[in-house]
C-alpha positions in Angstrom: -41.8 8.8 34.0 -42.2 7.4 30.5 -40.7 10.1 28.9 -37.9 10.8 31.0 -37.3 6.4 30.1 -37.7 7.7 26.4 -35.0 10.9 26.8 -33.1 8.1 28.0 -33.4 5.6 25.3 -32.5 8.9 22.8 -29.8 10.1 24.6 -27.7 7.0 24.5 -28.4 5.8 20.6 -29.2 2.4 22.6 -31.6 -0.4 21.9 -32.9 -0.2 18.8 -32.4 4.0 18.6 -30.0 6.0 16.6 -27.6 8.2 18.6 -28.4 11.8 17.5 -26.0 13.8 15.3 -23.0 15.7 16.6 -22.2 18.6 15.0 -19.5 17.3 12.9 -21.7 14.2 12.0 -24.6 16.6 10.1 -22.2 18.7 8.1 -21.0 15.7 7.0 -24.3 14.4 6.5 -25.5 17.8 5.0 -21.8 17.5 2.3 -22.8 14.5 1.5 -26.3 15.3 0.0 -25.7 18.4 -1.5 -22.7 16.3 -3.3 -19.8 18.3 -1.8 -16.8 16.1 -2.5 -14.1 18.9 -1.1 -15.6 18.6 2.5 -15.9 15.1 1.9 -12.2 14.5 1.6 -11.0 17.0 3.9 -12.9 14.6 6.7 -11.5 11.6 5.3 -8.2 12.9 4.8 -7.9 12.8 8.8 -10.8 10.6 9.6 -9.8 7.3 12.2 -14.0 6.4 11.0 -15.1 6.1 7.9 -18.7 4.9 8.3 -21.1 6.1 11.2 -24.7 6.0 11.7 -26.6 8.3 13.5 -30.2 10.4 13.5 -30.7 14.1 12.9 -33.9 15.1 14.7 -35.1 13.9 17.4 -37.9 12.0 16.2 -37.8 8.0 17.6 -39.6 7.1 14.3 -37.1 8.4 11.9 -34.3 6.3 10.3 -31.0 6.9 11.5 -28.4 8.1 8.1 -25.8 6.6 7.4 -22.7 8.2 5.7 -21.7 5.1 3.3 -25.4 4.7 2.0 -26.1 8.2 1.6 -23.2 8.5 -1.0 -24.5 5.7 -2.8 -28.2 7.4 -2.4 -26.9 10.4 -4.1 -26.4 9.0 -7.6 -23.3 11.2 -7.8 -19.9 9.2 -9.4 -17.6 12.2 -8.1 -18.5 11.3 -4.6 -18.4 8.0 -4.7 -14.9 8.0 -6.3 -13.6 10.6 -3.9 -15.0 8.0 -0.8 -13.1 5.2 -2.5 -9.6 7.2 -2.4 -9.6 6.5 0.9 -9.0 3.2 3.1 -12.0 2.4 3.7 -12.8 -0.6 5.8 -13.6 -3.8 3.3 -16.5 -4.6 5.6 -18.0 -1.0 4.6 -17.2 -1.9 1.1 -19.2 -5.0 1.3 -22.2 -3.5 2.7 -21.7 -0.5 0.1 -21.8 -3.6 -2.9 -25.4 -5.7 -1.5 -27.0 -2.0 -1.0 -26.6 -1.3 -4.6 -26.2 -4.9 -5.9 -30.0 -4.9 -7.4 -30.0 -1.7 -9.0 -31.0 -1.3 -12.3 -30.2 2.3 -13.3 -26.4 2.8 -15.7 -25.2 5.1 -11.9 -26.0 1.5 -10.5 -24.1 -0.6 -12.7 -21.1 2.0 -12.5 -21.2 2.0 -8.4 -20.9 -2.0 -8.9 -18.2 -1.6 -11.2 -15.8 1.3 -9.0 -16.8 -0.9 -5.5 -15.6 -4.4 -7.2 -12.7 -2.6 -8.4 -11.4 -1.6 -4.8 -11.9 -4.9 -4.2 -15.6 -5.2 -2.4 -17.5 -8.5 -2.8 -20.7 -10.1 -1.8 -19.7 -10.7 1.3 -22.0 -9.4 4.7 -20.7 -9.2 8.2 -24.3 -10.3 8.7 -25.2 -12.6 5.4 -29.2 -12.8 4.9 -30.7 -14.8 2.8 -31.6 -12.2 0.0 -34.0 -14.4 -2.4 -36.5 -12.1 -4.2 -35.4 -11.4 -8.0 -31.7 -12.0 -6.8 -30.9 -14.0 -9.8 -30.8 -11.4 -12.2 -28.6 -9.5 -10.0 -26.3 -12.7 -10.0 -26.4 -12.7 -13.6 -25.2 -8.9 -14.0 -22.2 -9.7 -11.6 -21.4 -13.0 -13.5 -21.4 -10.9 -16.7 -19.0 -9.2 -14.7 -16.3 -11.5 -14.2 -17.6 -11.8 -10.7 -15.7 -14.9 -8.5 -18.8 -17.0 -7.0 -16.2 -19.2 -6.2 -14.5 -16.7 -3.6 -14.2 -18.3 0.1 -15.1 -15.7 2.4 -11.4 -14.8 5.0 -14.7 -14.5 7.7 -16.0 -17.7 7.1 -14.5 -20.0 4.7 -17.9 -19.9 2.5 -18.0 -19.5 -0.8 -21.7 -17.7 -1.6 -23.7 -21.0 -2.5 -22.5 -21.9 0.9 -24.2 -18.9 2.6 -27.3 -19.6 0.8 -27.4 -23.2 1.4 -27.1 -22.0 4.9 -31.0 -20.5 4.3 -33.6 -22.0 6.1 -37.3 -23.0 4.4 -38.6 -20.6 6.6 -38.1 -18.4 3.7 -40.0 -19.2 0.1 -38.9 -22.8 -1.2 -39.1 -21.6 -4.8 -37.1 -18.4 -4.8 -34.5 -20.2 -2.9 -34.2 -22.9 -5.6 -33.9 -20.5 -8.3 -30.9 -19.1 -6.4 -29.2 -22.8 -6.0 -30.2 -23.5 -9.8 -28.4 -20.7 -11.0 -25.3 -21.0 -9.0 -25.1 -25.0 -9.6 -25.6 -23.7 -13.6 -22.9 -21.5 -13.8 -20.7 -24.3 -12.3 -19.6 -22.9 -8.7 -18.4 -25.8 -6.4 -19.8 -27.6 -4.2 -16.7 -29.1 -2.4 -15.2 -26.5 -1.0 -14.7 -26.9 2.9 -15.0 -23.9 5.4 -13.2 -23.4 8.7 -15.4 -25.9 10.1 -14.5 -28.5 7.5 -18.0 -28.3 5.7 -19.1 -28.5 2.0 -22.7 -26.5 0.9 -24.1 -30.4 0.9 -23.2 -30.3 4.7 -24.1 -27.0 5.5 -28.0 -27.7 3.2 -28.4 -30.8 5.3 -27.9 -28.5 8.4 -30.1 -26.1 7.6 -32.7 -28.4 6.1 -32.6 -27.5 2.4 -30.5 -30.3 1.5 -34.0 -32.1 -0.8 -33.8 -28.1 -2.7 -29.9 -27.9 -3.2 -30.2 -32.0 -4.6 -32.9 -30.6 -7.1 -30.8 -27.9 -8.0 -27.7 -30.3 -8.6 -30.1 -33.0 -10.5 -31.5 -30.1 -12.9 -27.7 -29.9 -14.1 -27.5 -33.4 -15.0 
C-alpha cells in the first residue's frame, strides 16, 4: 500500500517530487552536459519552454535538473551564449543571475556580465533574504554599473526594499551589513511600491526598522 502511494507521488512530479524525464527532456539534459550547443539550439529554435525541471532516475532522493542551471553548471561560455540567443523568459534570466551571483571563478564574472547584458537583474519571482557574504557579491555588481535603484515591474521594490522586507528571524548582523552597504553606496530610501510604501515602511513591517535606522545613522 505504501508503495503503490509512492508510485503515485513519482508518477505525477507532485508534492515535493520531480516529474521524471521524458525522452526529449534527457537528451536535452544529456546536450547540455556534454556542452552540445547544436542540439541546444535546434530545441530552442522551436521550443514554446525554455526552462523545465524534471528527475532522471527514479530515485525520490535525487534532485530534480534543471535545464537553465545546468548550462550555468557547465562552465561553458558557448552554451550559455547560444541559450541567450533565444527569448528566454526574464524570470528564467533572473533566477539564471542569483544562481551565479556569488561566484568567484573569471566563467562566473563573464556569466554575470552576458546575463546583465540581455537584460537580467536581481530580481526573484520568489525574493529570499540571501545574507551570508552577499556584500561582496553587491560590490562586484556595483563595480558593474549595476542599478540598485531599479523598481522591480513585479513589485515596485527597489532591492533595499526586499531586504528591508527580511525578518530578524534571520542573523541581525549579516542583515545589517547588507543595509549598511546599500545605505553607503547611496540607493534611496523613498521610493514607493505599488502599495505606496518606502523601505522605512516596509522595515517597520517586518520589524527591522531599529537595523535599517542603524544602517542610515552609520551614513551620517
Amino acid at each position: 500500500m505504501v508503495y503503490s502511494a509512492l508510485a503515485a507521488v513519482l508518477a505525477c512530479g507532485c508534492d515535493g517530487f520531480v516529474r521524471p524525464c521524458e525522452s526529449l527532456g534527457s537528451e536535452l539534459l544529456s546536450a547540455a552536459a556534454s556542452k552540445d550547443t547544436i542540439a541546444l539550439a535546434e530545441h530552442l529554435a522551436s521550443a514554446e519552454t525554455y526552462d523545465f525541471h524534471c528527475r532522471e532516475h527514479n530515485d525520490p532522493l535525487r534532485d530534480g535538473d534543471r535545464l537553465s542551471r545546468l548550462i550555468l553548471n557547465t562552465e561553458n561560455m558557448p552554451l550559455l551564449r547560444t541559450y541567450l540567443r533565444y527569448p528566454i523568459p526574464v524570470d528564467i534570466k533572473n533566477d539564471m543571475l542569483w544562481s551565479i551571483s556569488g561566484h568567484k571563478k573569471p566563467e562566473g564574472l563573464l556569466a554575470i556580465k552576458m546575463l546583465l547584458a540581455k537584460n537580467a537583474h536581481l530580481d526573484h519571482p520568489e525574493h529570499r533574504c540571501h545574507l551570508l557574504d552577499t556584500v561582496d557579491t553587491f560590490m562586484k555588481f556595483d563595480s558593474l554599473g549595476y542599478d540598485f535603484d531599479r523598481v522591480s515591474d513585479r513589485t515596485g521594490n527597489n532591492i533595499l526594499m526586499d531586504y528591508c522586507s527580511c525578518s530578524l528571524d534571520f542573523q541581525r548582523d549579516d542583515l545589517g551589513k547588507v543595509l549598511r552597504y546599500f545605505v553607503s553606496v547611496g540607493v534611496r530610501t523613498d521610493i514607493k511600491n505599488q502599495q505606496g510604501e518606502t523601505a522605512t515602511d516596509i522595515a517597520e513591517r517586518s520589524g527591522v526598522i531599529e537595523v535599517l535606522r542603524e544602517a542610515e545613522r552609520g551614513r551620517k
